[in-house]
C-alpha positions as a Python dict, from the first residue, in 0.01 Angstrom:
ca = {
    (1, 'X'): (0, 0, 0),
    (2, 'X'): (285, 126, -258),
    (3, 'X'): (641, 38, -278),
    (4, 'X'): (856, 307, -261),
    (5, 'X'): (986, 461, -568),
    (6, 'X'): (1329, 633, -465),
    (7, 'X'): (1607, 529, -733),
    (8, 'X'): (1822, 314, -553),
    (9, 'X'): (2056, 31, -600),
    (10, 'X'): (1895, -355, -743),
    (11, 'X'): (2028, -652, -667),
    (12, 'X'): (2142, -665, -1011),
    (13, 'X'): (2335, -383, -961),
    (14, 'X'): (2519, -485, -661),
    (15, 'X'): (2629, -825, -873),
    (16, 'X'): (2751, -603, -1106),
    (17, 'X'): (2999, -425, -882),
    (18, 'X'): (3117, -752, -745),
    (19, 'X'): (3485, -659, -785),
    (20, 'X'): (3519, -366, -871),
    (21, 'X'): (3447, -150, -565),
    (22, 'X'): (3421, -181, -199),
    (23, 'X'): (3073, -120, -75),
    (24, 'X'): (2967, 3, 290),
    (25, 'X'): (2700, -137, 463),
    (26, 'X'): (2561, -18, 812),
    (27, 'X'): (2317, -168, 1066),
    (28, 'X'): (2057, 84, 1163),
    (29, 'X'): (1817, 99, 1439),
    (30, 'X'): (1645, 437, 1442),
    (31, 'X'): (1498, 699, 1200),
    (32, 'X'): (1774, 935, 1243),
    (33, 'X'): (2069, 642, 1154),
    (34, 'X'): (1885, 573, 860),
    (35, 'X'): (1841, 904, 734),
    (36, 'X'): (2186, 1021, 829),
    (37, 'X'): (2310, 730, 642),
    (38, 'X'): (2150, 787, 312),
    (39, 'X'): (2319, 1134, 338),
    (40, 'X'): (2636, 1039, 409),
    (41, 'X'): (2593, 817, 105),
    (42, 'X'): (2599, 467, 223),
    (43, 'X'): (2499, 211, -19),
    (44, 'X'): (2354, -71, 207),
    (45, 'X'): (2179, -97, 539),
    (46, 'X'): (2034, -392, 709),
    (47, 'X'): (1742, -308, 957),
    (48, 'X'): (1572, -564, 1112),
    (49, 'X'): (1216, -678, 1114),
    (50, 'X'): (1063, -515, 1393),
    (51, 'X'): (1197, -199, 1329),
    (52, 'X'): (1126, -236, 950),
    (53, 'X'): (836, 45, 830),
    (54, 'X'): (700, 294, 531),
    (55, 'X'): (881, 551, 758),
    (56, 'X'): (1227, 337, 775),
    (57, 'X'): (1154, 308, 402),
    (58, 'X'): (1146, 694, 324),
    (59, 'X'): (1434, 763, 579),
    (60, 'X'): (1682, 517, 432),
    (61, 'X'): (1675, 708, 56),
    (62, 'X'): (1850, 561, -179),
    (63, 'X'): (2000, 277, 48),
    (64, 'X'): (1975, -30, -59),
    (65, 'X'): (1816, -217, 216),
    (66, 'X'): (1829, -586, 352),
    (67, 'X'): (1587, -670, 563),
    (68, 'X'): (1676, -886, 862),
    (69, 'X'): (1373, -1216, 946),
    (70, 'X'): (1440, -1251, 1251),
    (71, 'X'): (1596, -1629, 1352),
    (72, 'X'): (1365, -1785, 1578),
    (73, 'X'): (1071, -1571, 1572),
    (74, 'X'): (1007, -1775, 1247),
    (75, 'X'): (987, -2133, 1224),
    (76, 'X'): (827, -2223, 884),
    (77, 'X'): (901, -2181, 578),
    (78, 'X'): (559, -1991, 548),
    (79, 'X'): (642, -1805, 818),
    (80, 'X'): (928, -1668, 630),
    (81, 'X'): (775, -1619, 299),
    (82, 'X'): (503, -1410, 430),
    (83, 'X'): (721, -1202, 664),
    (84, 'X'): (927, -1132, 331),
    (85, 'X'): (612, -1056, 134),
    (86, 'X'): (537, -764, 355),
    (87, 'X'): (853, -655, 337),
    (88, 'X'): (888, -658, 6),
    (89, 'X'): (551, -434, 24),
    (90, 'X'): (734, -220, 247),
    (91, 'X'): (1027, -106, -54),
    (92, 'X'): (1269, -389, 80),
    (93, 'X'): (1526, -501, -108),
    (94, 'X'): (1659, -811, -14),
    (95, 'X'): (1598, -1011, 343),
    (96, 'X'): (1847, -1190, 561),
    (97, 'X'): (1725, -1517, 681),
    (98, 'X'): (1934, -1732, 904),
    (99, 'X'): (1687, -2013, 848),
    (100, 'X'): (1775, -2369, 654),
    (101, 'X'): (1874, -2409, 280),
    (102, 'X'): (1600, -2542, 207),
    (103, 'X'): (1378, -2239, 352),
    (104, 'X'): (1629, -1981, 143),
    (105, 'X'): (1620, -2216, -140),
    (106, 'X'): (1255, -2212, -152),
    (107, 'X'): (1235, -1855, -58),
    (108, 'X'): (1432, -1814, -363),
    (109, 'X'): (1245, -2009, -559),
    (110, 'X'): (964, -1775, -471),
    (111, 'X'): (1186, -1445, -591),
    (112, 'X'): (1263, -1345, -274),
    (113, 'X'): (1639, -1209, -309),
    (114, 'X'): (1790, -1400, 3),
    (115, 'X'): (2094, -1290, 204),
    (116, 'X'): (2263, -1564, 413),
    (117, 'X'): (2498, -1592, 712),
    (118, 'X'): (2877, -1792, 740),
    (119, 'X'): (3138, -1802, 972),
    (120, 'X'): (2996, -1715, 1313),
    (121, 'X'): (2710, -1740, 1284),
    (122, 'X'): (2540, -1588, 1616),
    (123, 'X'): (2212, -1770, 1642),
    (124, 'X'): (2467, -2057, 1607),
    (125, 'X'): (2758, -2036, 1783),
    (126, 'X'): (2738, -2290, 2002),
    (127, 'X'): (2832, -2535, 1682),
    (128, 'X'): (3127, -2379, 1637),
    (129, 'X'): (3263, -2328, 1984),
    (130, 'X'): (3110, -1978, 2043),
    (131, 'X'): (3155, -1636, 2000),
    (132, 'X'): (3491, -1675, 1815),
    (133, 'X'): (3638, -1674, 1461),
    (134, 'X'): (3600, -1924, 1232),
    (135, 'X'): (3822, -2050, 987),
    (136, 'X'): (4138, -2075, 1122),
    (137, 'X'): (4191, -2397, 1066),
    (138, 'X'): (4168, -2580, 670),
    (139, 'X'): (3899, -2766, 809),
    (140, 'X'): (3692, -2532, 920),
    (141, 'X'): (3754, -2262, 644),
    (142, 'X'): (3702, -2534, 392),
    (143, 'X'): (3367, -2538, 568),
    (144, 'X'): (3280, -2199, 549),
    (145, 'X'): (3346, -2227, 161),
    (146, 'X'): (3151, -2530, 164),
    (147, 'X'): (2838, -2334, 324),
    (148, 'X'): (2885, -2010, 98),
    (149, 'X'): (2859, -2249, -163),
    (150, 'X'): (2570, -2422, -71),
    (151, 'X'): (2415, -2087, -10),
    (152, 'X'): (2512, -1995, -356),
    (153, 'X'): (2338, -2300, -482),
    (154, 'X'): (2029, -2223, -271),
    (155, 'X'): (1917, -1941, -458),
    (156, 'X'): (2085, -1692, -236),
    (157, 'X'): (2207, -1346, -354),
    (158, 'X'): (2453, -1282, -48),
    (159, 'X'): (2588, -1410, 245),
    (160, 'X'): (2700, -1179, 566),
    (161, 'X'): (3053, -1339, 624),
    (162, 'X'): (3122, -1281, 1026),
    (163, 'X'): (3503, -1314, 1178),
    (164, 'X'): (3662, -1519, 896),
    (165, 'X'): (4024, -1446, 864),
    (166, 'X'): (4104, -1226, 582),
    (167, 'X'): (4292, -1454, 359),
    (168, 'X'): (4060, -1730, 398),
    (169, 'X'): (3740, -1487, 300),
    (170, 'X'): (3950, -1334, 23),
    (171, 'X'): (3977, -1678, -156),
    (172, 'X'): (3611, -1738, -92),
    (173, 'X'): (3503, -1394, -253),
    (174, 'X'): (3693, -1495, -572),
    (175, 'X'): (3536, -1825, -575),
    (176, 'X'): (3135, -1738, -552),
    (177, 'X'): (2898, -1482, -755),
    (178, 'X'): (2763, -1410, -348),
    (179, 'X'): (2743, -1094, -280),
    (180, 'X'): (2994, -1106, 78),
    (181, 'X'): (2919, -846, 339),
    (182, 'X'): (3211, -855, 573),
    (183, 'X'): (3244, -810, 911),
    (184, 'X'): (3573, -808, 1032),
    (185, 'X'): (3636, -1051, 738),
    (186, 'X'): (3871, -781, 546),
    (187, 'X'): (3842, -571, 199),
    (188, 'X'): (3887, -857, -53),
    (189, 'X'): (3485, -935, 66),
    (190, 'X'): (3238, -718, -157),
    (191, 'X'): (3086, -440, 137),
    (192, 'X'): (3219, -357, 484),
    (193, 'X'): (2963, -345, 772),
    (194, 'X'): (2963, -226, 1056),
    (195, 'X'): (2683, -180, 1337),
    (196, 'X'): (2602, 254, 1373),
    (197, 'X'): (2626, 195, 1757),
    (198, 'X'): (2970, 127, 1683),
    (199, 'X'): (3084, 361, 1436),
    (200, 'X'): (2899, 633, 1661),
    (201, 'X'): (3030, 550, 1993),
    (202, 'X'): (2728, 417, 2198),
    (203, 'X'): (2788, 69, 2202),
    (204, 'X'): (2693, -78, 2597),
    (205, 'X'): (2958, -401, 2643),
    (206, 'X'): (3148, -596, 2407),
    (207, 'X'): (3307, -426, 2103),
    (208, 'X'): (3382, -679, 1833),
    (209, 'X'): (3726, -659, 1736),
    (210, 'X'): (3666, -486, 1370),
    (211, 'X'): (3432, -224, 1492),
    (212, 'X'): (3592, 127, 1424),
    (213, 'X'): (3444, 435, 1650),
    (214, 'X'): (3441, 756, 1449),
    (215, 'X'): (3271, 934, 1695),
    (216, 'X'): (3174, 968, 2084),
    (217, 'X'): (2790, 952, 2135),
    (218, 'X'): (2828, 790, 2453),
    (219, 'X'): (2974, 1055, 2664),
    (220, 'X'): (2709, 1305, 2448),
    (221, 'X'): (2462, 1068, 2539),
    (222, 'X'): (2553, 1030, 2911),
    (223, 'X'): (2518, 1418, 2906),
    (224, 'X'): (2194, 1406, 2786),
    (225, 'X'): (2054, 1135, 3031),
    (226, 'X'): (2207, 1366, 3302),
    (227, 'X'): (1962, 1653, 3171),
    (228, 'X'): (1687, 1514, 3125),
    (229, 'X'): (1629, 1351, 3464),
    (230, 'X'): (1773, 1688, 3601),
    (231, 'X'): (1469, 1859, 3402),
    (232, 'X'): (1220, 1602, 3505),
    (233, 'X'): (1308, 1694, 3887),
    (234, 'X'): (1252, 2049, 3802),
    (235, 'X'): (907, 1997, 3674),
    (236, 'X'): (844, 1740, 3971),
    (237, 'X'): (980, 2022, 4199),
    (238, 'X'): (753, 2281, 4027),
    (239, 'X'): (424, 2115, 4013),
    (240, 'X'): (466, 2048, 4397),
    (241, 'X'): (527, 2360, 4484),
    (242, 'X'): (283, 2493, 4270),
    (243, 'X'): (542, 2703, 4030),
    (244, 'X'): (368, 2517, 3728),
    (245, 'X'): (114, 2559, 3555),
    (246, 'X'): (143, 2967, 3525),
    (247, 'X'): (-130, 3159, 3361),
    (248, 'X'): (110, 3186, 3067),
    (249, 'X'): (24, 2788, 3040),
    (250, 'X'): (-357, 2817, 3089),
    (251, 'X'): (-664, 2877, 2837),
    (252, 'X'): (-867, 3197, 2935),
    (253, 'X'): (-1212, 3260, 2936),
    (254, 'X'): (-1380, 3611, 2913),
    (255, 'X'): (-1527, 3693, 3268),
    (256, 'X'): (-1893, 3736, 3117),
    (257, 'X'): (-1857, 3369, 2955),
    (258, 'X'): (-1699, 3241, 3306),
    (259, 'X'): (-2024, 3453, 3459),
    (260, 'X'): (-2251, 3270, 3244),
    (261, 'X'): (-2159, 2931, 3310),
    (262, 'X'): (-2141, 2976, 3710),
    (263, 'X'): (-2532, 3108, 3654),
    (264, 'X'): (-2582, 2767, 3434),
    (265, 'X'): (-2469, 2550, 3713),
    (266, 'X'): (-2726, 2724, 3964),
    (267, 'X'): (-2456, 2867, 4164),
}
């Protein structure tokens, strides 16, 4: 069981840039996304649990990646720590964990570089009125500060920062050593991230406001849905009509082998 050796970012190194450039950050789901985005150059991507692997590991590069514990398929702070053991096995860098301060302050405590959640918080909307933005009012951006903070206190390396208004996430930024990933919480925030569904087109439903397209794999991917149920009727159409198999798809036998095993069945 090795960890993988590609030369890519720490979290030390990503404190150290706090400031002085914008990182980009990407959600991936598949092989291909990760790969593509370690050739395109991307410095972070977040890849969930049950999609996290050796292989995910190779494809991502040089990525840094952030592992994301799933929120209610954990509910210890056990579970956690071993889920973010094997992980860490697995060549991850950091791990998101939506859990409790005291779960990322002992997973801290343990080493385990923790990234956090504020603003909306989707596991936990419901506390702050849905799927809104939060921090539009003093009081409640006050309160996002107040949780970055207490994340920062924790033990916690980062915090994803989710539909904070600009302004209000700008101040924060300047106010904790967090690393902030931003989504749709504008460029005074440390990385930008977006989900690849998005930024490739494909996303089914509800596009968040700061998602950008940059291309159109929908319509691409339409097309190819269209083809390959058209090519599963042809082979349905072919097998009962007895077009497939041809010899061409067959294994031959020499006719004095295919002699000799007729005689050894006694027929």
């Amino acid at each position: 069981m090795a960890v993988s050796k590609h030369k890519r970012m720490t979290v030390a190194d990503l404190r150290a840039l706090k400031g002085k450039r914008q990182l980009t950050m990407l959600f991936v789901e598949t092989l291909d996304e990760a790969a593509a985005a370690a050739a395109a150059g991307i410095d972070i991507l977040s890849i969930i649990e049950p999609l996290w692997s050796a292989q995910m590991r190779e494809a991502a590069g040089d990525c840094f990646v952030q592992v994301g514990l799933i929120y209610g398929q954990r509910c210890t702070y056990e579970d956690y720590l071993r889920a973010a053991h094997a992980g860490i096995m697995t060549g991850g860098d950091a791990f998101y964990c939506a859990g409790s301060l005291d779960t990322i302050a002992k997973l801290a405590a343990e080493g385990v570089p923790v990234v956090g959640h504020v603003g909306l918080i989707p596991a936990r909307a419901t506390w702050t009125g849905g799927f809104k933005a939060v921090g539009r009012t003093a009081a409640q951006a006050l309160s996002v500060y107040e949780h970055v903070k207490a994340l920062e206190a924790a033990g916690a390396v980062g915090a994803e920062i989710e539909v904070v208004p600009a302004r209000v996430a700008t101040e924060i930024s300047k106010r904790t050593s967090l690393i902030l990933m931003s989504m749709g919480a504008g460029s005074g925030c440390d990385a930008q991230y977006l989900f690849a569904e998005d930024v490739l087109g494909y996303t089914r439903g509800h596009k968040p406001r700061h998602a950008k397209v940059y291309r159109d794999f929908r319509t691409e991917l339409d097309r190819l849905q269209d083809e390959r149920i058209a090519a599963f009727k042809e082979f349905r159409a072919d097998v009962e009509s007895g077009a497939y198999p041809e010899d061409k798809h067959l294994v031959p036998v020499a006719d004095s082998e295919f002699e000799a095993f007729m005689r050894g069945l006694g027929t």
